[in-house]
C-alpha positions as CSV (number, residue, x, y, z in Angstrom):
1,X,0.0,0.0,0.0
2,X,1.6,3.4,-1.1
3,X,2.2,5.8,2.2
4,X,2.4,9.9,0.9
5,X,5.7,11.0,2.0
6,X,5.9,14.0,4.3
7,X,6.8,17.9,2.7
8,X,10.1,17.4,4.7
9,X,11.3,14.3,3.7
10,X,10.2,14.9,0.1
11,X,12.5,18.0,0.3
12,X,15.3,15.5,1.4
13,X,14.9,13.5,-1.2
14,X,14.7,16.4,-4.0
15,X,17.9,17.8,-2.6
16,X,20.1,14.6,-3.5
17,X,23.0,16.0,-6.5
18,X,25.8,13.8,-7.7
19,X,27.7,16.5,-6.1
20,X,26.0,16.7,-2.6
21,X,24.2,13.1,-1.8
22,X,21.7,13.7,0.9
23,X,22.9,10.6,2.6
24,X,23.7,10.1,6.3
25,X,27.0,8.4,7.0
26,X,28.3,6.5,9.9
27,X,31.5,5.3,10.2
28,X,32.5,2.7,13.1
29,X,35.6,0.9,13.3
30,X,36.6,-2.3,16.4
31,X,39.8,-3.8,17.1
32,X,38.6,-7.0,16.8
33,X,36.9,-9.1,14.3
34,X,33.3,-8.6,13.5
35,X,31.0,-11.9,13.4
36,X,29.5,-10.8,9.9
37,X,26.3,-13.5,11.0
38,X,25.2,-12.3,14.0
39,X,25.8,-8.5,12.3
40,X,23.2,-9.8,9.5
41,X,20.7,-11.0,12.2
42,X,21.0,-7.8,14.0
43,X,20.1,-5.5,11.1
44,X,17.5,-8.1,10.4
45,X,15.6,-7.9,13.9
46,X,16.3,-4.3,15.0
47,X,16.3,-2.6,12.2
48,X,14.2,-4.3,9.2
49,X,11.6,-5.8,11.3
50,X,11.3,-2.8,13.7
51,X,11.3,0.5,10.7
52,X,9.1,-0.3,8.3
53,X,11.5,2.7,6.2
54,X,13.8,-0.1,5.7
55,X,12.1,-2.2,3.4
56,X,10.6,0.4,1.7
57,X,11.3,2.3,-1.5
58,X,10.6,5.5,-2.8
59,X,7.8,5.9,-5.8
60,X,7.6,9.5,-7.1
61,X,4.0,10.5,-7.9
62,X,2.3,9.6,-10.9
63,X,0.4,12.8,-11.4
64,X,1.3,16.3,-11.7
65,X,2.0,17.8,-7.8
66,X,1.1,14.7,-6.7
67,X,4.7,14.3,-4.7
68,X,6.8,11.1,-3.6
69,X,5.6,8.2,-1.6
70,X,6.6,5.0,0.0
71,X,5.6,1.7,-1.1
72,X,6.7,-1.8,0.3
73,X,9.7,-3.1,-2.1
74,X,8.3,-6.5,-3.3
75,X,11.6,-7.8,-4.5
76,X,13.4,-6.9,-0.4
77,X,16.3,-8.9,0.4
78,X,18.6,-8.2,3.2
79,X,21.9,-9.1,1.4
80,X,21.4,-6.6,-1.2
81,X,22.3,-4.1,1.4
82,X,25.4,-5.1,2.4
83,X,28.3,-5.8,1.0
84,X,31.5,-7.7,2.3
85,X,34.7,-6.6,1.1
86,X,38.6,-6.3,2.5
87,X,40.4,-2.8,3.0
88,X,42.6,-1.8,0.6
89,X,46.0,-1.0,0.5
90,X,47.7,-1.0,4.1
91,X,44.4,-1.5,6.4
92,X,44.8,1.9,7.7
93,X,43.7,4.9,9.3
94,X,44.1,6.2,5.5
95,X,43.0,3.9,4.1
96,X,39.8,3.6,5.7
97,X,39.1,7.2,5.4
98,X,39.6,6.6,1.4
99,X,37.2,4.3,1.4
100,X,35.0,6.2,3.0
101,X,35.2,9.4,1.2
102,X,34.4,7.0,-2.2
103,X,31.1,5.6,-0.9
104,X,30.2,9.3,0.6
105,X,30.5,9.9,-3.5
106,X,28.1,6.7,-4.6
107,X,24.5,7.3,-5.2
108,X,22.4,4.8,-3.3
109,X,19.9,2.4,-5.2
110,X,17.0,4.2,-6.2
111,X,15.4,0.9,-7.1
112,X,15.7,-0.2,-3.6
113,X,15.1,0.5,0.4
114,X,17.4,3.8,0.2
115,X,20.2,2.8,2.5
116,X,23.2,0.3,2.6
117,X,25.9,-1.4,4.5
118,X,29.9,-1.9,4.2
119,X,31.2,-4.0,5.9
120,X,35.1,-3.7,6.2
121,X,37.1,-6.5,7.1
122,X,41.2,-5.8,7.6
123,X,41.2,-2.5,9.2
124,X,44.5,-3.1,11.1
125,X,43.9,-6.6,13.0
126,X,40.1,-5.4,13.6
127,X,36.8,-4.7,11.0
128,X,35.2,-1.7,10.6
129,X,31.7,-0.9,8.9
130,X,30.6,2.3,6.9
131,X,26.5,2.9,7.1
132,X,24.6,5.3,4.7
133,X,20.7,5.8,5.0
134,X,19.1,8.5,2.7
135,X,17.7,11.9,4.7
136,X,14.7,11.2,3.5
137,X,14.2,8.1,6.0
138,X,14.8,10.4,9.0
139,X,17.2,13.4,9.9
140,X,20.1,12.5,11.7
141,X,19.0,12.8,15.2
142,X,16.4,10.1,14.9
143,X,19.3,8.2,12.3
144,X,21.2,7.9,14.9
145,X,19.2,6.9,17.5
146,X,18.1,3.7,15.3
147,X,22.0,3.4,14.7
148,X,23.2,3.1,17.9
149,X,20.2,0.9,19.4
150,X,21.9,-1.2,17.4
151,X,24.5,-1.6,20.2
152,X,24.8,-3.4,23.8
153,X,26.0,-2.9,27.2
154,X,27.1,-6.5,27.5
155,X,29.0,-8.9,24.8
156,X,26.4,-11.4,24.9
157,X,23.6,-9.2,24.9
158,X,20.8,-11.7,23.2
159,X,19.4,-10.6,19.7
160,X,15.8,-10.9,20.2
161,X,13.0,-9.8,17.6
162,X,11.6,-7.0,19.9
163,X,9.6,-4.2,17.3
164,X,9.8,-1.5,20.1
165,X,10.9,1.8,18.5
166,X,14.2,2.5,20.5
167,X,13.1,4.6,23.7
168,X,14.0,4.6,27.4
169,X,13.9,0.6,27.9
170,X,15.6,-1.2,25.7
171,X,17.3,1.3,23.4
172,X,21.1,0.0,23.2
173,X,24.3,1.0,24.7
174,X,25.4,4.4,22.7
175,X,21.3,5.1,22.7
176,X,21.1,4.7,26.1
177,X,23.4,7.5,27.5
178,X,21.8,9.6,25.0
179,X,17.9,9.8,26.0
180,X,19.0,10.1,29.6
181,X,21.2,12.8,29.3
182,X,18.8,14.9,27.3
183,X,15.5,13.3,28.9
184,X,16.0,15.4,31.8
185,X,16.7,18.7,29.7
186,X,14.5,21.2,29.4
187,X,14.7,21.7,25.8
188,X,16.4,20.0,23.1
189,X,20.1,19.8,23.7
190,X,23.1,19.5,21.3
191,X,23.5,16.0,21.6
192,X,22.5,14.0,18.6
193,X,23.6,13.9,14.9
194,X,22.0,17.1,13.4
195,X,21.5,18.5,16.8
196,X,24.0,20.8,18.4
197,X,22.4,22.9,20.0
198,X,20.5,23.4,23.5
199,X,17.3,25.1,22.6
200,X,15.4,27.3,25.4
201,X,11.9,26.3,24.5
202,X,10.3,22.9,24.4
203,X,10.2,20.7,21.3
204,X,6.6,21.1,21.0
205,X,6.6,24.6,21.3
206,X,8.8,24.4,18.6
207,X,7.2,22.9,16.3
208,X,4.2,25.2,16.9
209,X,6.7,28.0,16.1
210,X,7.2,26.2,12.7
211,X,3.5,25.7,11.4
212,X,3.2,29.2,12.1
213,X,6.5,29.9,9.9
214,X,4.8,28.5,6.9
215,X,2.5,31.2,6.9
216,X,5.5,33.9,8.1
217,X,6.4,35.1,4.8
218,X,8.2,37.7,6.1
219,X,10.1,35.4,8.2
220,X,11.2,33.2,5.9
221,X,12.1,36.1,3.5
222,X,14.4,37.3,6.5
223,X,16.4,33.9,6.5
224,X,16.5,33.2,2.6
225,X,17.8,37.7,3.0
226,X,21.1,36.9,5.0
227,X,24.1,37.4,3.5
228,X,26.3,35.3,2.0
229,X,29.6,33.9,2.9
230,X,32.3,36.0,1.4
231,X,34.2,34.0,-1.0
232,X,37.1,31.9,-0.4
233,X,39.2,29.4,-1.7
234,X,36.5,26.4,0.1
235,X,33.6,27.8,-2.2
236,X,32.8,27.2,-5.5
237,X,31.7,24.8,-8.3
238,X,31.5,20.9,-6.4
239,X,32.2,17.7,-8.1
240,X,31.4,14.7,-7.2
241,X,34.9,13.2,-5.1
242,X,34.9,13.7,-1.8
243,X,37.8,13.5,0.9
244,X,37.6,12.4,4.4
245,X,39.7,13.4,7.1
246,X,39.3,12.5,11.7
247,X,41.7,13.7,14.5
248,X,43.4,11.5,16.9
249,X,40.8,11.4,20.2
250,X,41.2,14.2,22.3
251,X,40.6,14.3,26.5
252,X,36.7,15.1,26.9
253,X,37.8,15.8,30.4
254,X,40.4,18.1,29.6
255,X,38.0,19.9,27.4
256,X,35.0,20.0,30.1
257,X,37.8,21.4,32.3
258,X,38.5,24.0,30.0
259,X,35.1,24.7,29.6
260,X,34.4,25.2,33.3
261,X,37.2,27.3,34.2
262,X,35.9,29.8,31.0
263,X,32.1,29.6,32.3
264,X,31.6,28.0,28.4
265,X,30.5,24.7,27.2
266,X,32.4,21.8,25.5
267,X,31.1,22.5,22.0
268,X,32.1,26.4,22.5
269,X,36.0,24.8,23.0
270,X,35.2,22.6,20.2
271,X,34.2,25.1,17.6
272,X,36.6,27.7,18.6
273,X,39.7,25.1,18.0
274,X,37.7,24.1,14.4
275,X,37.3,27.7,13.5
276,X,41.0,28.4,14.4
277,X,41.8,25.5,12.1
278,X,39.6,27.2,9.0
279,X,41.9,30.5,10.3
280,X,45.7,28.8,9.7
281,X,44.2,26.6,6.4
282,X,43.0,29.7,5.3
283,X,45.6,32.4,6.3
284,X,47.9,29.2,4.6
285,X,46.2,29.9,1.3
286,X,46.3,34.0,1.3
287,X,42.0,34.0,1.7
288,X,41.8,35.0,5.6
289,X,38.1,36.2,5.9
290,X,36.1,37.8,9.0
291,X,33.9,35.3,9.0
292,X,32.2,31.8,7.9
293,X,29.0,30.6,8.5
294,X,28.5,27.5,9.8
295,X,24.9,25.8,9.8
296,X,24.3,24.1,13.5
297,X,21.0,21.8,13.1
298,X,19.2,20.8,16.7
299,X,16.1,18.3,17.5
300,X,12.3,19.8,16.8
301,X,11.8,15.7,18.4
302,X,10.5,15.3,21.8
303,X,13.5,12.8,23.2
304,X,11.3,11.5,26.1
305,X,9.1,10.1,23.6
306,X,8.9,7.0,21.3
307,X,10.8,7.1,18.4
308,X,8.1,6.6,15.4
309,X,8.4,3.4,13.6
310,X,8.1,5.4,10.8
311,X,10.6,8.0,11.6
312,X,10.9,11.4,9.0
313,X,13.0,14.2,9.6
314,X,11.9,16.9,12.6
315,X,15.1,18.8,13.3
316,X,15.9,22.9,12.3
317,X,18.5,24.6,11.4
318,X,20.6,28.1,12.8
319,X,23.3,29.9,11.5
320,X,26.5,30.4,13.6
321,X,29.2,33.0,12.1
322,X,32.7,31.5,12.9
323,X,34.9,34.6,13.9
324,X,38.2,33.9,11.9
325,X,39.3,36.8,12.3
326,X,39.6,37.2,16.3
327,X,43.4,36.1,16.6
328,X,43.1,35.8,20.4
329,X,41.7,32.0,21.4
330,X,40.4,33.2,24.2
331,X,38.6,36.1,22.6
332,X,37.2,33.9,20.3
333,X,36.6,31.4,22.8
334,X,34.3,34.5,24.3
335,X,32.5,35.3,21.1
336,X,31.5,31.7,20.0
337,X,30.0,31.3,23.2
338,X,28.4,34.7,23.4
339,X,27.0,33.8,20.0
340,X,25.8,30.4,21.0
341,X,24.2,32.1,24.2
342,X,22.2,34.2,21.8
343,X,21.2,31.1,19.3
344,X,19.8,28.9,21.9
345,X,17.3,31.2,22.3
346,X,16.4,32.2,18.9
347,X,13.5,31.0,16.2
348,X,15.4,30.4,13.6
349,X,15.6,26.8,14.1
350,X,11.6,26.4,14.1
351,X,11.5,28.8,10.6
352,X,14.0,26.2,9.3
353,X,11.5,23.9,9.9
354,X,9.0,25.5,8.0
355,X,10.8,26.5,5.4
356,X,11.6,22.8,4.6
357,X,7.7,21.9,4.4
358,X,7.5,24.8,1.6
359,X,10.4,23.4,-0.4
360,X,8.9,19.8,-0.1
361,X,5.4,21.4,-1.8
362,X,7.4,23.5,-4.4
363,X,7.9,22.6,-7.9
364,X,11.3,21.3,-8.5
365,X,12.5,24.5,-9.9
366,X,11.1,27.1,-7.3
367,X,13.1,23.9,-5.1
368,X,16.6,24.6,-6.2
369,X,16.0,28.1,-6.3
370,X,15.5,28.2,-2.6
371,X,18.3,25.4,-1.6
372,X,20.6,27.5,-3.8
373,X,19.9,30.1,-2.1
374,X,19.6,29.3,1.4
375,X,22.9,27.3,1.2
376,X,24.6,30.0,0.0
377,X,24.8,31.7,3.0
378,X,27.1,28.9,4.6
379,X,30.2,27.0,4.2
380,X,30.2,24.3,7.1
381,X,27.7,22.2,8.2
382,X,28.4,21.3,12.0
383,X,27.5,18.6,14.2
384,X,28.1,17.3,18.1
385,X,27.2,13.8,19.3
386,X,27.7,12.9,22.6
387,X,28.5,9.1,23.3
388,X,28.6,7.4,25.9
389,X,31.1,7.4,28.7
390,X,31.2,3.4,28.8
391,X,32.6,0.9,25.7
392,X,29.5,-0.7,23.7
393,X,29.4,-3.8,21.9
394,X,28.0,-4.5,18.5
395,X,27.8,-7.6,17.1
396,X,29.6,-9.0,20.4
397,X,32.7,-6.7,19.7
398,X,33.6,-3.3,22.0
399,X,32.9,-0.6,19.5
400,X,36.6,1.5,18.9
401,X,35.5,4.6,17.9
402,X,32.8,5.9,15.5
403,X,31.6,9.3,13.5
404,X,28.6,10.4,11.9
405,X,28.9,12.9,9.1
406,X,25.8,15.0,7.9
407,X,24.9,15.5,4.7
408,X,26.1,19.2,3.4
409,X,23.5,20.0,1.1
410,X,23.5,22.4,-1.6
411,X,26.5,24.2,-2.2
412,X,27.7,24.1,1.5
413,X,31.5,22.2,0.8
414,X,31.9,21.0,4.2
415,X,30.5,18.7,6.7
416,X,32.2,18.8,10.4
417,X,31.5,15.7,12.7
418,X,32.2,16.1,16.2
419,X,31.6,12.9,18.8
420,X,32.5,12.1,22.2
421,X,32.7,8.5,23.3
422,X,34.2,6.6,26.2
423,X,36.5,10.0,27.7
424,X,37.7,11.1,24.2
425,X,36.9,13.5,21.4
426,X,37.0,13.1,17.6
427,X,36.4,15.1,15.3
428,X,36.1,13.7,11.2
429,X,35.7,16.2,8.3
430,X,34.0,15.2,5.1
431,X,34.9,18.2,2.0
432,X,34.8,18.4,-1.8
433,X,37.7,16.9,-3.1
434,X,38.2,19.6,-5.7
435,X,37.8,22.5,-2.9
436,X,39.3,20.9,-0.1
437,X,42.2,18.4,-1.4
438,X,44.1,17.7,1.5
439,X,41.9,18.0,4.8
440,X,44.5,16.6,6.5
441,X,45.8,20.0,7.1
442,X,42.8,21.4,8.9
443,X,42.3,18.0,11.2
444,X,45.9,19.0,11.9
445,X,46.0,22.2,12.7
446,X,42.6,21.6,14.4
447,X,45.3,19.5,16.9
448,X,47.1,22.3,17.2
449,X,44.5,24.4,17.6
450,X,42.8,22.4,20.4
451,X,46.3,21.8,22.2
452,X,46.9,25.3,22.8
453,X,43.5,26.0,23.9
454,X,43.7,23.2,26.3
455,X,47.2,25.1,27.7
456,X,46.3,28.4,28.0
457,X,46.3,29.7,31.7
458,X,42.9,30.5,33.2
């Protein structure tokens, strides 16, 4: 039976170019080796038989306006999503991030339930696995949520067939520490893929905010108004490679240290260390600007409820401008968190919301009009996922590290992934090739960058 697909998910799905795939991806890597077997069954119980999204494909409309909708893929079959091969090359860090970067660049099966599995053997004497799912399934908040149910507190956790949406029961190991620490919040904090931001007002009230945003024309014409990024040398015309960079783990206690003693929060360090890094790769390339804009999405989801078997995409988007040109950490330190202070209370997210259910009614041309425009006005897409303090098992096996990268969406040339897990800190990069050829260089000097904010003296 064919199930309309929402405005929002619809403008997902519209926004896929070869250039910019709107696909989420996860990376997670073990020292050990993964049982490929019991992997299989777990996708097959917790994720196929619990999200009906997941043996679904996507039919566009057969009549004029009539939009996209899901229909039950009669020809599903498990091992059509995932694919076994061996790491090339050496088996290492490099090596995995290549292969990462050239699935981030393959289009997903548009005959088929839009997402897929790779799972890595040789990655150093352990396995890792690379997930995409399409944005149109769900934004990355409730993505990741279904991702890291996935997981278990225990090695011989028992794969049962239980259909419960992930919530506070049952939910997995990296899922668990997640709906606790934000069940007691009184808005929706930065803590998921796609959310990174704590939010003054409740969800709900949120999305109240956003049905009255479609009607807001004024509103909307505000956001789509802002100005531009100035240009530099990590704009311009995409192509379709992609390159992926991650730091070495950093201290999360060192950086909650850092952030106490400056009256700021973890992501404020965080982002001041990143935007130092676009400061050196820049100033390294004669293109020092002011400022860059980095989008920072947040939940529009209320995280002490069920997540919806059928998931979709409820999440905003604000604007943060990345001082690059305050030389002073600490200064800038200052203004990202003065900024922040002044985003966590602002609308913008909820008109974001909005704005995404009048792109997902729009013909396809008033669509890229409005993408191309509202992407224009950023260069980074940002986003924080908190972990949990503990080592989870999937499949049996402690999980090592993992990252999940947003898609970037338009024009926008870089996605930033920042996740904490088990006491440490990584932070991945995912960039146009043709823009951004060696994003080695900012994960390094984001090192740097981080190092010396972690020694100045307070």
């Amino acid at each position: 039976m064919a199930e309309p697909m929402s405005n929002a998910d619809a403008a997902w799905l519209h926004m896929d170019q070869p250039t910019n795939l709107m696909v989420i991806t996860s990376a997670l890597w073990f020292d050990e080796q993964v049982d490929w077997d019991r992997t299989r069954e777990l996708l097959r119980t917790r994720l196929v038989e619990r999200f009906p999204r997941f043996r679904q494909r996507v039919v566009e409309g057969r009549r004029p306006l009539s939009g996209p909708h899901w229909e039950g893929d009669p020809h599903f079959d498990l091992d059509l999503h995932l694919h076994r091969i061996a790491l090339p090359g050496r088996g290492d860090r490099a090596a995995l991030q290549a292969l990462v970067a050239d699935l981030m660049a393959t289009p997903l099966d548009p005959a088929k339930p839009l997402w897929h599995w790779t799972l890595i053997d040789g990655y150093g004497e352990g396995s890792a696995i690379v997930a995409r799912m399409h944005h149109c399934i769900a934004d990355g908040i409730a993505l990741s949520r279904v991702l890291l149910s996935l997981t278990d507190e225990a090695p011989d956790t028992e794969i049962t067939a239980d259909t419960t949406p992930p919530h506070r029961g049952r939910v997995g190991g990296l899922a668990a520490p997640v709906a606790g620490a934000l069940g007691g919040a009184r808005g929706a904090v930065g803590a998921v893929a796609h959310e990174a931001v704590e939010i003054a007002r409740h969800p709900s009230e949120l999305i109240d905010l956003a049905s009255e945003a479609r009607e807001d024309a004024e509103a909307l014409a505000r956001m789509l108004l802002a100005p531009a990024d100035e240009p530099t040398p990590l704009r311009g015309d995409l192509g379709v490679a992609q390159r992926v960079a991650w730091s070495e783990p950093i201290s999360l206690e060192a950086v909650k240290g850092m952030g106490h003693a400056t009256g700021t929060t973890v992501n404020d360090v965080v982002l001041t260390a990143v935007a130092g890094a676009l400061r050196r790769y820049l100033r390294s390339r004669d293109s020092l600007v002011d400022e860059l804009t980095a989008f920072i999405p947040f939940n529009l989801r209320p995280l002490d409820q069920p997540l919806p078997a059928r998931l979709g995409n409820r999440f905003g988007l604000v604007f943060l401008r990345l001082p690059l040109g305050i030389g002073s950490r600490r200064k800038r330190l200052t203004e990202i968190h003065r900024r922040m202070e002044e985003i966590k209370h602002s609308p913008e997210g909820a008109l974001s919301y909005g704005l995404l259910g009048v792109i997902g009614r729009a013909p396809a041309q008033v669509e890229r009009l409005v993408v191309e425009q509202f992407t224009a006005k950023a260069t980074a897409v940002m986003t924080n996922v908190p972990g949990p303090r503990r080592a989870v098992y999937f499949a049996g096996r402690p999980v090592r590290g993992v990252l999940v990268w947003a898609p970037r969406s338009g024009s926008v040339p870089i996605s930033v992934s920042i996740f904490s897990y088990v006491g440490e800190i990584t932070v991945g990069l995912m960039v146009d090739a043709g823009l951004v050829p060696d994003p080695e260089r900012i994960i390094d000097a984001f090192e740097r960058e981080i190092d010396a904010l972690l020694s100045l003296k307070v």
